[in-house]
Structures are given as C-alpha cells and as structure tokens.
N, C-alpha and C positions, 0 to 999 in steps of 0.2 A: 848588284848593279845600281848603280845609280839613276835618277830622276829629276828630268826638269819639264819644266812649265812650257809647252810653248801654243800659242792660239789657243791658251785652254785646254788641252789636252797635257796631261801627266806621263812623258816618253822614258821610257826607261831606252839606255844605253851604255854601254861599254867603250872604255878607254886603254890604250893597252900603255900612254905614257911614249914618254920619249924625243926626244931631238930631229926625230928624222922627219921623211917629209909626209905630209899627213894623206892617207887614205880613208874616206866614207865609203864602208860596206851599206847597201839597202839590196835588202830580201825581196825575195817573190811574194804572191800570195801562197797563204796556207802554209809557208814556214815561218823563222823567223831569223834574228840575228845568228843562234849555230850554226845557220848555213853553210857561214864563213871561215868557219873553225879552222880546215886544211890550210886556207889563204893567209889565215892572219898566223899561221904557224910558220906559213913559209917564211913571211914577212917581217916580224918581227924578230929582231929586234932594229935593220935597217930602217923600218917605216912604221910612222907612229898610224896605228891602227884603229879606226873609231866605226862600231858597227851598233846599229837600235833596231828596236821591235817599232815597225810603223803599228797606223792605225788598227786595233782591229786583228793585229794576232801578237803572239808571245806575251805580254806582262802590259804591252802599253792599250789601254779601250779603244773605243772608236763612240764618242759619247753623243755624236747627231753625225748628218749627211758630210761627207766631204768631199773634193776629188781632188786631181793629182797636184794638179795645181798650188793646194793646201799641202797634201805630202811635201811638193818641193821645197814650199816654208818652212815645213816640221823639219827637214834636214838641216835647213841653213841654220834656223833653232839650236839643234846638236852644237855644230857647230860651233854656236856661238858660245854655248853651255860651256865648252872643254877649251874657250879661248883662242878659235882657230881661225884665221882671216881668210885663207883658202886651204882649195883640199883636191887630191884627183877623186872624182867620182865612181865607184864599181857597184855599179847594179842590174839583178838577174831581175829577169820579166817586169813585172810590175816594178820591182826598185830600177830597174831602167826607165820605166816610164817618168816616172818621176826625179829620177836624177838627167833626162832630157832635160824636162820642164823646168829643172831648176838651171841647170847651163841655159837655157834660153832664160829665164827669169833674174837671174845672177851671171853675167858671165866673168863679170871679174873678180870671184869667185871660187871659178872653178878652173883648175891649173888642168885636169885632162878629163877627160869621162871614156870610161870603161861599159859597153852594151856585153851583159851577158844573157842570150836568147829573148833578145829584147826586139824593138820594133818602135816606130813612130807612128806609125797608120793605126786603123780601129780594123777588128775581126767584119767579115759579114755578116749580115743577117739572119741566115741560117747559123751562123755557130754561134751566134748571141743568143739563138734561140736555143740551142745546144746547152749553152750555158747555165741559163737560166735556168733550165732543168735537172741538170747538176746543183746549183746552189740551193734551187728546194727542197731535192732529194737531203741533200747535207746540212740544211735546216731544220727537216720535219722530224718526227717524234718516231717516226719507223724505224727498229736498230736493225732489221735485216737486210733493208733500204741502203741503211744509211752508209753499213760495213761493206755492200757491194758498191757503190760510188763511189766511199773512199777508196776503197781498193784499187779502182779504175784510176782514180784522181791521182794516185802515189803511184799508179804503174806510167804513167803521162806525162809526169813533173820527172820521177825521180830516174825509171827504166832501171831500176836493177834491183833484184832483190831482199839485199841485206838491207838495202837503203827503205825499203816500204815497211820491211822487216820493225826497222826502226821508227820510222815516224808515223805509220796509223795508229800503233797505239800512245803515242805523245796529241794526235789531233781527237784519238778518243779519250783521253783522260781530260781533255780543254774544251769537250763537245760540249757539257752541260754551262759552260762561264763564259763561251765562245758566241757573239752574234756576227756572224760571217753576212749577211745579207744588207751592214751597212758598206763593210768594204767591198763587197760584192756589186754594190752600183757605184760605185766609184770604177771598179775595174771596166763593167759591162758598160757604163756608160763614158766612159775617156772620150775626150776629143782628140781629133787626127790634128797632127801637127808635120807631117810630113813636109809640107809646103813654107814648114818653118828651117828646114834642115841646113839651109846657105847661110842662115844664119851665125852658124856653132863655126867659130873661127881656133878654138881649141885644139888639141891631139886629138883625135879619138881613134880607139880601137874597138874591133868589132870579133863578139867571140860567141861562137854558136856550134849546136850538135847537128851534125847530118841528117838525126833519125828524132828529129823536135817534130812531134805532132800537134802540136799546140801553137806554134811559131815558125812559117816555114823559113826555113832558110833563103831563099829570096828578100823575103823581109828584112832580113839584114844587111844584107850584101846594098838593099837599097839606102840603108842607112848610110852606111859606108860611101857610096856614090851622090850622097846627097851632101856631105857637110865638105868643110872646106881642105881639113888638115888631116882625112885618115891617115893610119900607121898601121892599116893590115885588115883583112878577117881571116881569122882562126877558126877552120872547120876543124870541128872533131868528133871524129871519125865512130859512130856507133854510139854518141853519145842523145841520150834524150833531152830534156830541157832543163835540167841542172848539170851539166858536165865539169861544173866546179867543185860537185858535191863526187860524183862516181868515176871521174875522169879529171880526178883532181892534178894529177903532173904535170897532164897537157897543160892543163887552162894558167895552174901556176909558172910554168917554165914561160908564157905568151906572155903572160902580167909581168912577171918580173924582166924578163927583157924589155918591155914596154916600159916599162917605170925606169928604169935604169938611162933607157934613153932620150926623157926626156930635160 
C-alpha cells in the first residue's frame, strides 16, 4: 500500500485504479481498511475504489491528539494523493463521523455520503463512561483482561462468529504497536454536530443493523430526517454494527443501487 503525508501524519492507503466514478471507504474503530474488502469486490471494477487506515489502527500511527475534524482532512489528503477532485463518501461508525465532518467541511467535495451505523450526535454519559472502561481495559497490561474486552468488543462491532474468529487475533498480534487511547479521545470525545445536519445538501444514504448495540438505530433514521437529500435507510435485519462485513449482500445490493442512481 502506498503512503502519503497528510497534516503530518504518514496514511497508508489503497487505490484499486480506474475510470469509474470514485468511492472513499473510511473504517470504524478497531478495524481498518479490509473492512471493505466484500464492497470493493462488488464494486470494482465499475467504481474506482480508494479505502486508508485512519489515525491509530492498520499501518497508519496516530503520532499526538486529534479529532474528527482532522480525520475529515486526513480523507480529503487521500484524496488528493490519488488525484481525485470528488468522491461518494462510505463510512461505518467512526469513518461516518468523520466523512460527515468532511461533507460539512468540503461539500463540494463530496458527490454523496454513504452512513453505515453511524450517527451525528455524541453517546451519553453513562456509555462514555462505559467506554472509557473498555479502552483501559484494552490498554492495560492484563492479557486475561484484555482477551475478555476484546472478545466483548468483536462480539459488538462484528455479531457473528467467524468474523471475531477472525479479527481478535489480527487486534492481538497489533496489541503490543497499537496506542488505541489516542484515537480513543478522539472517538469519546467527538462533537455533536446533529444541529448541523440541514446543512448536507448531497444524496445521502443511511444503512444500519437492527441489532447495533453500540448505535441505536434511531440514531440513524435521525440522520436520515435531518439532511436535505436522503435516498433511503436500509435496516438490516439481524445485523450488529458492521453489516457490511456479515451481511455483506444486503448492504452491497443498497450501495450499489444507490450509486447507480446517482
């Protein structure tokens, strides 16, 4: 993968090439760019495909404090990296937050944005507190700690077996190279931006799991009710807060008709 500069930060990302019209994949926390692997399968070779490791997991550091804000630059950075003037935006949790912040930051820009289990608003107080507890545990030097959290943490994100199967030991082999507690106040501390949402004169589509304990589906639906140009939400049905990742047909079959008619 390639490597560019942006804010000081050394972003590793992926280009898949192409004529067609360009898509920015941004990850959640605690994965990284494979997230997208089924999407850009579907996708390509119609749509040129560009997904990167934010701050702070995969390949790219997190080398001081930042928040989303800074994310949204780090995208437009890509961007510029692989010579692209615009792009439709597709981001799960936290790469939602930040490809908001960037359609509000850039809107001309961004030709659509894609919410997958995403949200505008900040959690409460109690589940920041929640959090925080999780991030410690997933910080600290305890491994019997640390293997029960993760566990938790991939049964939350990912809801299905093979999928946790697979990525606790991908977040345990990165445990020792990994400081999660700066992108961790980035997440915990996000600003609410709800009140910005009339703002986003774009398409947007809104794609969410039924059974997201992390992000309730409300949350979305309000996104959807808030911006000016939706073009749907897509519940799916059983799915937890990656449904791109375990309930990959659903969410591709939505995308891609989504794309198609814009």
């Amino acid at each position: 993968m390639p490597t560019t500069d942006v804010n000081g930060v050394p972003i590793r990302y992926e280009d898949s090439g192409g004529d067609g019209p360009v898509v920015l994949f941004s990850h959640g926390f605690m994965m990284d760019h494979t997230m997208f692997d089924q999407q850009v399968e579907a996708l390509v070779p119609d749509y040129r495909c560009i997904r990167w490791d934010e701050r702070g997991f995969g390949d790219t550091p997190a080398p001081g404090p930042f928040d989303y804000w800074d994310s949204a630059a780090d995208a437009m950075g890509v961007l510029d990296a692989c010579g692209v003037d615009d792009a439709v935006l597709v981001g799960m949790s936290q790469g939602g937050f930040l490809s908001l912040r960037a359609t509000l930051a850039n809107p001309d820009r961004v030709r659509a944005l894609v919410m997958i289990d995403s949200a505008a608003d900040t959690d409460d107080a109690e589940t920041i507190e929640g959090y925080h507890g999780m991030l410690a545990a997933l910080t600290g030097d305890d491994d019997e700690t640390w293997e029960a959290v993760a566990g938790g943490v991939a049964g939350l994100i990912l809801g299905d077996a093979d999928l946790i199967d697979e990525w606790v030991p991908k977040w345990r082999a990165r445990r020792a190279n990994t400081d999660l507690n700066t992108p961790g106040q980035a997440l915990l501390g996000r600003d609410d931006v709800s009140d910005r949402l009339g703002e986003i004169a774009c398409p947007v589509l809104v794609v969410h799991g039924t059974d997201d304990q992390a992000i309730a589906p409300a949350r979305a639906e309000a996104v959807a009710a808030g911006v000016q140009d939706a073009r749907g939400v897509v519940m799916v049905d059983g799915a937890a807060h990656a449904p791109n990742m375990s309930h990959a047909g659903v969410v591709n079959d939505a995308l891609c008709d989504f794309l198609a008619a814009l």
